[in-house]
C-alpha positions in Angstrom: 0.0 0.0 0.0 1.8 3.3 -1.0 2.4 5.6 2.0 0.4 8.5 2.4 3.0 11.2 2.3 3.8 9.7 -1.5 2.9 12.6 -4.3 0.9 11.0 -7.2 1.8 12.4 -10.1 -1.9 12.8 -11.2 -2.5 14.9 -8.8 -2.0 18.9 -7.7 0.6 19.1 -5.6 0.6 22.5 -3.0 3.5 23.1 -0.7 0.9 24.6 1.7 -1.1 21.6 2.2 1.8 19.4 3.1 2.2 18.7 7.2 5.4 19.6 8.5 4.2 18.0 12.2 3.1 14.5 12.5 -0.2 13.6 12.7 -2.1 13.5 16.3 -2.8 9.8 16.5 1.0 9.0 15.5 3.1 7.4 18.1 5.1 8.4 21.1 8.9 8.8 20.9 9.6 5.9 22.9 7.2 3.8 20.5 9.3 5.4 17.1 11.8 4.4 18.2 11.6 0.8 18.8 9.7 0.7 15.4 12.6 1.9 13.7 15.1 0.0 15.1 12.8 -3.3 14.0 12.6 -1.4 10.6 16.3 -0.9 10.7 17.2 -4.6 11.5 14.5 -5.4 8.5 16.3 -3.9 6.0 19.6 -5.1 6.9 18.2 -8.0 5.7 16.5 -6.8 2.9 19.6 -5.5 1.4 21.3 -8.8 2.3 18.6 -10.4 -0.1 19.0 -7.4 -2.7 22.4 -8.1 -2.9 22.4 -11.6 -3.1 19.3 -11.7 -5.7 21.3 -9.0 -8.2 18.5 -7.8 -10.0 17.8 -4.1 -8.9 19.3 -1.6 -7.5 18.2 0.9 -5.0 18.5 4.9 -5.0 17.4 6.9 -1.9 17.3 10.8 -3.4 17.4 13.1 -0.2 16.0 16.9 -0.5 15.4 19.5 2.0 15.8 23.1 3.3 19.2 23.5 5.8 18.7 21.7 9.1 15.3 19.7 8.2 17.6 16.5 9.2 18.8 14.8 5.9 22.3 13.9 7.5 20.9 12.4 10.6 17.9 10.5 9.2 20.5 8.9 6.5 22.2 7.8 9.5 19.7 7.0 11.7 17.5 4.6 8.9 21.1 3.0 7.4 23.0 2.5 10.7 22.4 -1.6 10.4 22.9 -2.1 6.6 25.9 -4.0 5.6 28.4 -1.0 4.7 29.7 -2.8 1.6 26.0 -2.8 0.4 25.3 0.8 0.9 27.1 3.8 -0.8 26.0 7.4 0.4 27.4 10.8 -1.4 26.7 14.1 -0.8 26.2 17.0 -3.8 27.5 20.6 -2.7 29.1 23.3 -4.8 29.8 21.4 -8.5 33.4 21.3 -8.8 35.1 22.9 -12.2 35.3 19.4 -14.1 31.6 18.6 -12.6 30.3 22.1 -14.3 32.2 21.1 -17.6 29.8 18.1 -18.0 25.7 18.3 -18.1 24.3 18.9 -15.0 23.4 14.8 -14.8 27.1 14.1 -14.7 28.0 14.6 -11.5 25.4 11.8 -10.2 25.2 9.2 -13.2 28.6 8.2 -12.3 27.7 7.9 -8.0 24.4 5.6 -9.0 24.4 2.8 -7.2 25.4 -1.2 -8.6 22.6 -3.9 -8.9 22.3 -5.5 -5.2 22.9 -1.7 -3.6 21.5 1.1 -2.0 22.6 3.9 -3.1 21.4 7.6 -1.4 22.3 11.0 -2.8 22.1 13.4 -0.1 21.0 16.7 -2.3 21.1 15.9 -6.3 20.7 16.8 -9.4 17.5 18.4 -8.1 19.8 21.4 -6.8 19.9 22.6 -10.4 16.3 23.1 -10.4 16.3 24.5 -6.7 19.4 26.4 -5.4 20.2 27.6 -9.4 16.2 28.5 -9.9 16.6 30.5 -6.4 19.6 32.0 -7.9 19.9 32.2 -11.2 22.9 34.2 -11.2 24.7 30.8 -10.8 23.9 30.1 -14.5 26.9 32.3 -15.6 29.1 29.3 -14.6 27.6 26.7 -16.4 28.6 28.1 -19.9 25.5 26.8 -21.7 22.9 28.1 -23.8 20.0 30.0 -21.4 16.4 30.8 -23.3 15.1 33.9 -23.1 12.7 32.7 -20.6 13.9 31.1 -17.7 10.9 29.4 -16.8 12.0 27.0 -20.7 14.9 26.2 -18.9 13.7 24.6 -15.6 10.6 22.6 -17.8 13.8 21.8 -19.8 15.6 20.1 -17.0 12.8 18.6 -15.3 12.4 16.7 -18.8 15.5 15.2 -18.8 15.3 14.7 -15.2 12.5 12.0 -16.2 13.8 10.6 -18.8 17.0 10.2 -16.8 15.1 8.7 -13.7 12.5 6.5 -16.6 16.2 5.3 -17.7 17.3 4.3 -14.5 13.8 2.4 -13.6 14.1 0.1 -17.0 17.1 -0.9 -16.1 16.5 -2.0 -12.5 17.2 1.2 -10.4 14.4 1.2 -7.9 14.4 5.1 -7.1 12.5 6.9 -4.2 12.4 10.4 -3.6 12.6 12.1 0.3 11.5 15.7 0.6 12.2 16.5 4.2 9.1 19.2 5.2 10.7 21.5 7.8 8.7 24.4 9.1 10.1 27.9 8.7 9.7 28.3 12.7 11.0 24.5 13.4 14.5 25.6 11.7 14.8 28.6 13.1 15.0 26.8 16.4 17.3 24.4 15.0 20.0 27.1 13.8 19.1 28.8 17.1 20.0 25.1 18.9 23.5 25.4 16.6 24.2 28.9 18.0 23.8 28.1 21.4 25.1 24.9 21.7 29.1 24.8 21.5 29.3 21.0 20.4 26.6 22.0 17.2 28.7 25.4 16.6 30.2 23.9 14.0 27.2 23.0 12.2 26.1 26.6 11.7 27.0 28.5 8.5 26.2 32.4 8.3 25.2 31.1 4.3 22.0 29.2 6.0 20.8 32.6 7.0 21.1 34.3 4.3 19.4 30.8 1.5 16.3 31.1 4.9 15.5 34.7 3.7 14.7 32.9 0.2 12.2 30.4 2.0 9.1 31.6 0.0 11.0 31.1 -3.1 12.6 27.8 -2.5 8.6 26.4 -1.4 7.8 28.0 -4.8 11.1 26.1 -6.4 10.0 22.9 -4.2 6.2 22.9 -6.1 7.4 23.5 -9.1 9.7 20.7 -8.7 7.9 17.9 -7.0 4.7 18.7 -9.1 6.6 18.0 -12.4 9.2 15.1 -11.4 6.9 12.9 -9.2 6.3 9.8 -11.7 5.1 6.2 -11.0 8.7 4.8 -11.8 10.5 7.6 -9.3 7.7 8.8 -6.8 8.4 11.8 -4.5 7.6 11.4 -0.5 6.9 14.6 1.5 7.9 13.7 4.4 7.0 16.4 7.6 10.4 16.6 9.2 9.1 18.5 12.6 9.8 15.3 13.9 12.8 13.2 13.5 11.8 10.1 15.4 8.4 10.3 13.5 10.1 11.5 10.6 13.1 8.6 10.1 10.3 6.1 11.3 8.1 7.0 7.8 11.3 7.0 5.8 12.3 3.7 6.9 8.6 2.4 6.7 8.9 3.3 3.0 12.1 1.7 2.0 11.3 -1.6 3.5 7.8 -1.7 2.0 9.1 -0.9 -1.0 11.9 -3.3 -1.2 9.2 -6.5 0.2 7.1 -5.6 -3.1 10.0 -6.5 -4.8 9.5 -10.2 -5.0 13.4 -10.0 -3.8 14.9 -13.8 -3.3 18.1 -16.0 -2.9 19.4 -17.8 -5.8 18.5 -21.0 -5.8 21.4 -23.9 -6.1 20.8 -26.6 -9.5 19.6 -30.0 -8.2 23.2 -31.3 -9.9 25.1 -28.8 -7.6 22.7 -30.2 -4.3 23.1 -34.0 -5.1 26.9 -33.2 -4.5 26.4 -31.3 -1.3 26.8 -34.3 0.5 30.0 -35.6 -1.1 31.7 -32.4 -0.5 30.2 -32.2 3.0 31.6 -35.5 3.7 35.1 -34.7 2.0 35.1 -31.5 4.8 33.9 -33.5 8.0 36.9 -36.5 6.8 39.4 -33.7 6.5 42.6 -34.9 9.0 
């Protein structure tokens, strides 16, 4: 059954409507938190079968305003998997080489092998976010820009789909995490970094100054979610208020989504079983 924070992509998608708190009926902390660490012991063993069966792959794509808790609920949901089986990278500021490739680049060589998980914590998604928000960071990306900017963001959320429809063909299960933060809920959070020396080095005076764009990064957020939310790579907003409720839907998510998979082990040819018991008794006879 799909969660209910999943966006459909036939449907309208507001910003405004979206919960950033959990709902009233939703469990205590205590009780969150002894869901997710069954969840998290679930999809250790999950992965263990993903890996094992080597048919898809898994890509976790991470998005959120500063502070809504992507680094910590990446942690918190992946602390049990098998670290060979998991592979996590973070997008910032594209390097020189990154910014003389398309703006896919950067990420199509980080997806993860069949039998991982892969997360991106940010993605290509900044270029339709962070860029939109600030266009003025166009100038460094030497390519041709329409006359109206709105072309070029329906441009790259077009290849963004046909990128992710790509990916899903050829076995790349991808889900999509928007992290719903209120405006008030990180303001306490930077406020928590301020006063607290052992989060001081958390805080960047840059987060101040992307939180006076808030109304234009929901705007950038809509846009975004509305047109890239497909069957094949559905987006999840989250309300991030919360991080025990928060990591707990998350995790919900990725192990549902995983079980629907029909994941399994190989099985072994009855010719290699009918010699199990020669080579078992070859090992027990060993001097």
């Amino acid at each position: 059954m799909p969660s209910k924070y999943r966006v459909s992509p036939d449907q309208e998608f507001t910003v405004s409507e979206c919960p950033t708190s959990p709902p009233s009926d939703a469990p205590g902390k205590k009780a969150l938190k002894s869901e997710l660490k069954d969840l998290v012991e679930e999809l250790d063993d999950l992965q263990r079968v993903l890996y094992a069966d080597d048919r898809f792959s898994l890509l976790l794509v991470f998005q959120a305003m500063d502070a809504a808790g992507k680094d910590s609920t990446i942690r918190s949901v992946l602390s049990g998997v098998n670290p060979q089986g998991c592979q996590v990278y973070s997008f910032k500021k594209p390097s020189k080489e990154e910014l003389e490739h398309d703006f896919l680049w950067r990420t199509a060589k980080s997806l993860p092998e069949r039998g991982r998980i892969g997360v991106f914590n940010r993605s290509y998604y900044e270029e339709t976010l962070v860029v939109r928000v600030h266009p003025e960071y166009l100038g460094g990306q030497r390519i041709a820009i329409p006359e109206k900017l709105e072309d070029l963001w329906e441009e790259r959320y077009r290849a963004i789909r046909e990128h992710e429809r790509h990916l899903a063909q050829n076995g790349t299960v991808i889900l999509k995490f928007w992290l719903n933060v209120s405006k008030d809920e990180q303001k306490n959070r930077f406020l928590d970094r301020l006063q607290n020396p052992e989060k001081n080095w958390k805080f960047e005076a840059g987060d101040i100054a992307e939180r006076g764009h808030w109304d234009e990064y929901m705007h950038a957020y809509e846009k975004m979610i509305q047109a890239t939310s497909t069957d094949y790579a559905p987006w999840h907003a989250i309300p991030a208020d919360d991080k025990p409720y928060m990591r707990t839907e998350v995790a919900k998510i990725i192990t549902e989504k995983l079980k629907s998979l029909g994941l399994r082990y190989p099985e072994v040819a009855d010719k290699e079983k009918a010699d199990f018991a020669r080579f078992e008794e070859m090992l027990l006879n060993e001097e």
